[in-house]
C-alpha positions in Angstrom: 84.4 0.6 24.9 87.5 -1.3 24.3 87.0 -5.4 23.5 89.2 -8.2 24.7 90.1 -10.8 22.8 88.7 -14.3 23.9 91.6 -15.8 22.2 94.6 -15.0 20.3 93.1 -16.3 17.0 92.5 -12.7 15.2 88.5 -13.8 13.9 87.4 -15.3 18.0 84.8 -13.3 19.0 85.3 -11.1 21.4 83.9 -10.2 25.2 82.9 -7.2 26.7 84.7 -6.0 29.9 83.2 -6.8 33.2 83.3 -3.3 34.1 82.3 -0.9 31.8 82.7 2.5 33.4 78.4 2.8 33.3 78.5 2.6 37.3 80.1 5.2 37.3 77.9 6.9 35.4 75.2 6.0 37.3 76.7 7.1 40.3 77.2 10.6 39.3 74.3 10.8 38.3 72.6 10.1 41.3 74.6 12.5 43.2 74.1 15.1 40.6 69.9 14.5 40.7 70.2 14.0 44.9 71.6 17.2 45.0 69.2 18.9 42.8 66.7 17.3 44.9 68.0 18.3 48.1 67.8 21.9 46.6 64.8 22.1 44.7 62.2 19.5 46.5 62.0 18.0 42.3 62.2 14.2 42.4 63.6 12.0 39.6 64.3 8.6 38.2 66.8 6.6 36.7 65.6 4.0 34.8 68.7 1.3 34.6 66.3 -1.3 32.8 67.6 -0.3 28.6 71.0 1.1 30.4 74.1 -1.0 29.3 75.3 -2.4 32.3 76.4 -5.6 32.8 76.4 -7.8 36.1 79.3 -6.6 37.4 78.8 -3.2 36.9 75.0 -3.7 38.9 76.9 -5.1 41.4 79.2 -2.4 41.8 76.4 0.1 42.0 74.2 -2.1 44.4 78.0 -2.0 46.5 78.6 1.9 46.6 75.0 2.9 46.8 74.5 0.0 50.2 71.8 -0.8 51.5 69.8 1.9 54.2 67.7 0.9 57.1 64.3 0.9 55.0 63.0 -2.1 52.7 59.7 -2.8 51.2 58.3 -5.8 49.7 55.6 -5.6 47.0 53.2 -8.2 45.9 50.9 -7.2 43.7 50.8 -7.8 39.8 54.3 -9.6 40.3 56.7 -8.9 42.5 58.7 -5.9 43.8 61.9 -4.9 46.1 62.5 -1.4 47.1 65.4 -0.1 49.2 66.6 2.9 50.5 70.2 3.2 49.6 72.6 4.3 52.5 72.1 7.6 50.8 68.9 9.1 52.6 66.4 9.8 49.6 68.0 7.7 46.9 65.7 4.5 46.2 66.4 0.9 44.7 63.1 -0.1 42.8 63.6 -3.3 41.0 60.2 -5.1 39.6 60.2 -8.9 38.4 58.3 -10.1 35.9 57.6 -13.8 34.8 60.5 -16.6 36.5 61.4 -14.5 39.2 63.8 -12.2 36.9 64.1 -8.5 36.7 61.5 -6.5 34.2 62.1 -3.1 35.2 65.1 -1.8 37.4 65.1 1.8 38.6 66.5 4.4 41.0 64.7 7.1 42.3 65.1 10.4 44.0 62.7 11.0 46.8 61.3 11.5 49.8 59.6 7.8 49.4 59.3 5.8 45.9 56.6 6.4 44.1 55.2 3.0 44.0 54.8 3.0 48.2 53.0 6.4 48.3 49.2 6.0 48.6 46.4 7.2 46.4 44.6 10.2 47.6 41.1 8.2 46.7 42.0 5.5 48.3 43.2 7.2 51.3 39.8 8.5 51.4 38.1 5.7 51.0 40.2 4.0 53.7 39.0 7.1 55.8 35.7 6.2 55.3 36.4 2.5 56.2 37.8 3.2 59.2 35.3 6.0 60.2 32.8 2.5 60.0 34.6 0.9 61.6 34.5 3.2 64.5 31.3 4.0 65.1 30.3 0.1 64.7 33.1 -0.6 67.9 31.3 2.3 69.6 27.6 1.1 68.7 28.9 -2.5 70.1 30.7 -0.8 73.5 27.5 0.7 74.0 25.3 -2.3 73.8 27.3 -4.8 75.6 27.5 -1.6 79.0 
């Protein structure tokens, strides 16, 4: 990574480029583990959170990878956004922690993110919920005939 000077004077400190060249990183990255998952059905994530990138360079990801037609909102044990890119099966998945700022920034490569899918016990325990539920609307359409 080459530095620029924040001044002439040969001891300023110096600043790290806007752009670093990581997005683009990223990005082939993504298409590299889309297509693997395209072929081979195996999902996988790209945590960004100990990843080098600066503000612009986020930016420029959250730019080429767009936004797709499905969002979810999370709120439970803080906070979370998750977005399908414009790129069918490629995932935003950005938790926030304490004052509303990021704690853990991902992107993964799936059908559905991880974090939406639902447990198989309590898909079953929903079942029996709504099995319940059921036969108590069924008990109360009988009685009121």
């Amino acid at each position: 990574m080459t530095l620029a000077p924040a001044s002439s004077h040969p001891h300023a400190p110096r600043e790290a480029p806007a752009l670093t060249g990581m997005a683009d990183a990223v990005l082939a990255e993504v298409a590299a583990r889309l297509e693997d998952y395209a072929e081979t059905g195996r999902a996988a994530t790209i945590e960004l959170t100990a990843m080098p990138l600066t503000t612009e360079d986020r930016a420029e990801l959250e730019a080429w990878l767009g936004r797709g037609e499905v969002a979810v909102t999370i709120e439970s044990a803080g906070h979370s956004e998750i977005w399908e890119t414009r790129f069918s099966g490629v995932w935003f998945v950005r938790h926030f922690g304490e004052g509303d700022r990021i704690a853990t920034e991902s992107i993964e490569i799936a059908d559905a993110p991880l974090i939406v899918r639902s447990h198989p016990a309590d898909m079953r325990a929903a079942a029996r919920r709504l099995a319940a539920l059921c036969a108590d609307q069924s008990t109360r359409t009988r009685r009121d005939a």
